[in-house]
Phi, psi and omega in degrees: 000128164332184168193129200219070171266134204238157192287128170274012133220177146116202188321285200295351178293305176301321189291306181339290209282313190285311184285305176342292185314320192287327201247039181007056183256141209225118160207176191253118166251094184302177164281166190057346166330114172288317193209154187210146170237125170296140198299310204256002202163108208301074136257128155250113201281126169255125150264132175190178204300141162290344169274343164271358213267322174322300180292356172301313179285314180301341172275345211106336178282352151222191210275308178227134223204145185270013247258168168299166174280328204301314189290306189307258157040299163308272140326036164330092178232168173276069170225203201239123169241136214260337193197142159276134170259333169088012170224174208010089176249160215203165151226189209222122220226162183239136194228145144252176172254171205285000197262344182295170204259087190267142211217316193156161197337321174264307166019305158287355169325101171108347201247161187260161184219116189250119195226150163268010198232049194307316172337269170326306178299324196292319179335301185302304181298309183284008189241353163240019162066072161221153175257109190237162156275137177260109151316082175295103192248159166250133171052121155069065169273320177314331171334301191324289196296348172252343145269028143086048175256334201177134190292003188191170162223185173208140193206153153302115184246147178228269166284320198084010196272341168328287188310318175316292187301351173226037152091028205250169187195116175289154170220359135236115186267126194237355177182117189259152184220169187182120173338129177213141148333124158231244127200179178251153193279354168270025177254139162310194172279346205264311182285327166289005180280303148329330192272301189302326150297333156281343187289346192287310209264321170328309187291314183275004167271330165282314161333300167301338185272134183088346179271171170216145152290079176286151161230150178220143153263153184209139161299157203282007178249015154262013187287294183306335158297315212281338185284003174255025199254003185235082180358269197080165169285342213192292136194185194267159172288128179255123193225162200234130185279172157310286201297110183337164171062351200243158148242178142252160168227139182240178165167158210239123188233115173349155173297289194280024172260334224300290199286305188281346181275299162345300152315275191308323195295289205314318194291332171241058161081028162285143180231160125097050194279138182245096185275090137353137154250152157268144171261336186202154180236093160301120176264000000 
């Protein structure tokens, strides 16, 4: 059996629990509940902190672990990182307070900065010649600079209204994150078999995300336009309706595509456009 650890509460926790969920993986989570094993497929899941779950996988106590890059990152272990996942993404931001005359990077020369992240900041601070004091703080780090702890911070930013709301202002993005897989570099054979089978179904659940299905009729002397106006996985399906002269056309189109791919479909004589959502994509 798999060992699967995921932060046991918050954003990452949810997206985590959601992708499991996507990848028709079935299990019972109570509240406070530590650990769960699935009904349908031999994993078992630890909830725990997230700054611990990098040193869970590298000993060894679970196999594989979902965490931010900013914590893999932090935490410099000896594991394998197996997948970007593409959710609850943040960057890792330098704050201030909002009345400062801020000009740029050396500015900070000389100033204390209070963080949960000193690894990074210091990296970040030494590839741009700077000298700062790193304050190593846990929680409510934005705090710091109004109890006269440190002229700055540096935190996980999402929207910013944190930074807003204590009087802050970002002024430097030093690491963009986004949920990622990692494993211990020590699974058997009977567990990595296992691991390539949930990675099978991860990939075609990401895969699918951001896509849409169109189906359209268009007349058959538009098909070769309109089909070259449509990626597809491979290229889109063409099928001949009842009505002389007509087809349908299907085809698989980016989120961020979407819209200028639409456009162009109507100007060269698609009708009757049908937009899908996808659940899984196989390759």
């Amino acid at each position: 059996m798999l060992r699967l650890a995921i932060q046991k509460k918050g954003r990452l926790s949810d997206d985590s629990l959601k992708l499991i969920k996507e990848c028709g993986i079935n299990f019972s989570k109570g509240g406070g509940t530590l650990k769960a094993t699935a009904y349908n497929f031999p994993i078992e899941f630890l909830f725990l902190r997230d700054d611990d779950i990098p040193g869970y996988v590298e000993d060894g106590v679970a196999d594989i672990g979902i965490v931010g890059q900013n914590v893999e990152q932090e935490h410099v272990t000896d594991t394998n990182s197996l997948l970007e996942l593409g959710f609850s993404k943040c960057r890792l931001s330098i704050g201030v307070p909002r009345e400062m005359d801020y000009q740029g990077i050396q500015d900070l020369d000389g100033k204390d900065i209070a963080t949960s992240y000193p690894n990074l900041l210091g990296k970040f601070l030494k590839e741009k010649g700077v000298s700062a004091k790193i304050h190593e703080i846990s929680g409510s780090v934005e705090i710091a600079p109004g109890i006269g702890l440190a002229d700055g911070v540096c935190d996980i930013v999402s929207s910013g209204s944190t930074l807003i709301s204590n009087g802050l202002k970002e002024v430097e993005k030093i690491f963009f994150s986004q949920a990622v897989l990692i494993g211990s570099k020590n699974l058997s054979a009977e567990k990595q078999e296992i691991l390539e089978k949930l990675l099978f179904r991860i990939n075609a659940v990401l895969a699918a995300r951001n896509t849409k299905y169109i189906k359209l009729n268009a007349p058959n002397d538009s098909i070769e336009k309109i089909t070259s106006l449509l990626p597809g996985v491979k290229s889109p399906s063409v099928s001949p309706l009842a009505k002389e002269g007509w087809s349908s056309i299907g085809s698989v189109v980016k989120e961020n595509e979407f819209w200028e791919v639409i456009e162009n479909l109507r100007d060269a004589g698609a009708e009757g456009i049908l937009v899908l959502p996808i659940e899984k994509i196989i390759h």
